[in-house]
C-alpha positions in Angstrom: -36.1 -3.4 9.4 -38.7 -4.3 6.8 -37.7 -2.4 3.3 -41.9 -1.5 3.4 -41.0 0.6 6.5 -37.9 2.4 4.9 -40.3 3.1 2.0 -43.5 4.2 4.2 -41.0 6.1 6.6 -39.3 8.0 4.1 -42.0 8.4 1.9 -40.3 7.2 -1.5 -41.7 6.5 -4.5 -41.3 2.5 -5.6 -40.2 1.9 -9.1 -40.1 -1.4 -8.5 -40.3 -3.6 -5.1 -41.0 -7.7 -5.7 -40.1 -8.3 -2.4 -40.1 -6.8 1.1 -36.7 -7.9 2.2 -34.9 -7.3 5.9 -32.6 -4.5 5.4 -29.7 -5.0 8.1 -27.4 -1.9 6.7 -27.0 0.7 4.2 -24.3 2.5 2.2 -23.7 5.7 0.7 -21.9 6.6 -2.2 -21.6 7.6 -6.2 -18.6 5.8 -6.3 -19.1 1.7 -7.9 -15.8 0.7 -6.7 -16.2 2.1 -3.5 -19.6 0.4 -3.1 -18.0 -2.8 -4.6 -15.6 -3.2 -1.9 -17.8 -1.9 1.5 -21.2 -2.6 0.9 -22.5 -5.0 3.6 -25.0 -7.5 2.0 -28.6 -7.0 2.6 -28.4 -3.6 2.8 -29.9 -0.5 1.1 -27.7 2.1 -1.3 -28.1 5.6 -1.5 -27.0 7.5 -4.9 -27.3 9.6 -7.8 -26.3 6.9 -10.1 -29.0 5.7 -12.0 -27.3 3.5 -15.0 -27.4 -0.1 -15.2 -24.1 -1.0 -13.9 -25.9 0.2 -10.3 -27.5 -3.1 -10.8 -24.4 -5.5 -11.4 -22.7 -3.8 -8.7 -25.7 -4.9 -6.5 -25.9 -8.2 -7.6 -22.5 -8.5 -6.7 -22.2 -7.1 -3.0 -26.0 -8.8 -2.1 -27.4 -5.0 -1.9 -31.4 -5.6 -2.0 -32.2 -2.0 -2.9 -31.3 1.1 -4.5 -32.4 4.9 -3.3 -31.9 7.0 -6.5 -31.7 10.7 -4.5 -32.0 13.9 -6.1 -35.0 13.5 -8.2 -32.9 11.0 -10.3 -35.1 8.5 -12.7 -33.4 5.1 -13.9 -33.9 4.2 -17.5 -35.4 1.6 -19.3 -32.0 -0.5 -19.0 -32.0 -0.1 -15.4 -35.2 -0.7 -14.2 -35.3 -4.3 -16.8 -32.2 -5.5 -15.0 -33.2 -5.0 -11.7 -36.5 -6.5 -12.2 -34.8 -9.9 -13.6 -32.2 -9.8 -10.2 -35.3 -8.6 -8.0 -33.1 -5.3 -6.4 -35.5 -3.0 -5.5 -35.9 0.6 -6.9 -36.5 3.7 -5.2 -36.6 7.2 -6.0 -37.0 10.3 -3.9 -36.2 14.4 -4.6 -34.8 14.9 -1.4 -30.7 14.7 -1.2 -28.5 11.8 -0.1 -27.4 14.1 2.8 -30.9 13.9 4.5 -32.0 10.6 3.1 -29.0 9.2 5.1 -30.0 10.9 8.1 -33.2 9.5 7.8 -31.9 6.2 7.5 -29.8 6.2 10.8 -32.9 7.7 12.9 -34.6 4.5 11.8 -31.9 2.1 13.0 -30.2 1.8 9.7 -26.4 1.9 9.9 -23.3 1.5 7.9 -21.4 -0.9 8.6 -18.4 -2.3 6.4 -18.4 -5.7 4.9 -16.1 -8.1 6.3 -13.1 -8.6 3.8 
């Protein structure tokens, strides 16, 4: 599915989108190490954290996007670094709980990353 699609479906408010990539998967979680170790590439991530080291950590799994859920708003920092590795910002009020739920009802599923 088309990221414009996540976006329009779940009507979420674009920090910053360069590119509408093919999301195949998705992952939830506040944890970085977690996410590190199980995020399938060329999927989206839900959390709460909004600090630049959400951005390394997606560089380094292939994550093309980031749902910040609760209301929460990157900073400067963050939303500088993802522009130079082109990952995708999103924001939304509504909780990681129902955003996930959303997610799944359009086809988008977690799977783990092969290790």
């Amino acid at each position: 599915m088309k990221l414009s699609e996540i976006v329009r479906n779940l009507e979420l408010n674009v920090i910053y989108m360069d590119e509408d990539y093919e999301i195949r998967g998705g992952i939830v979680s506040d944890l970085l190490s977690f996410v590190m170790a199980h995020a399938p590439e060329d999927s989206v991530w839900v959390t709460i954290q909004t600090h630049v080291n959400t951005i390394a950590v997606a560089v380094l799994t292939g994550i093309k996007s980031i749902i910040f859920v609760s209301g929460q708003n990157p900073n400067e920092e963050t939303v500088k670094k993802a522009k130079e590795e082109k990952i995708a910002l999103l924001i939304t009020k509504d909780n990681a709980f129902n955003v996930v739920g959303k997610l799944y009802s359009l086809g988008i599923k977690g799977v783990d990353r092969l290790q």
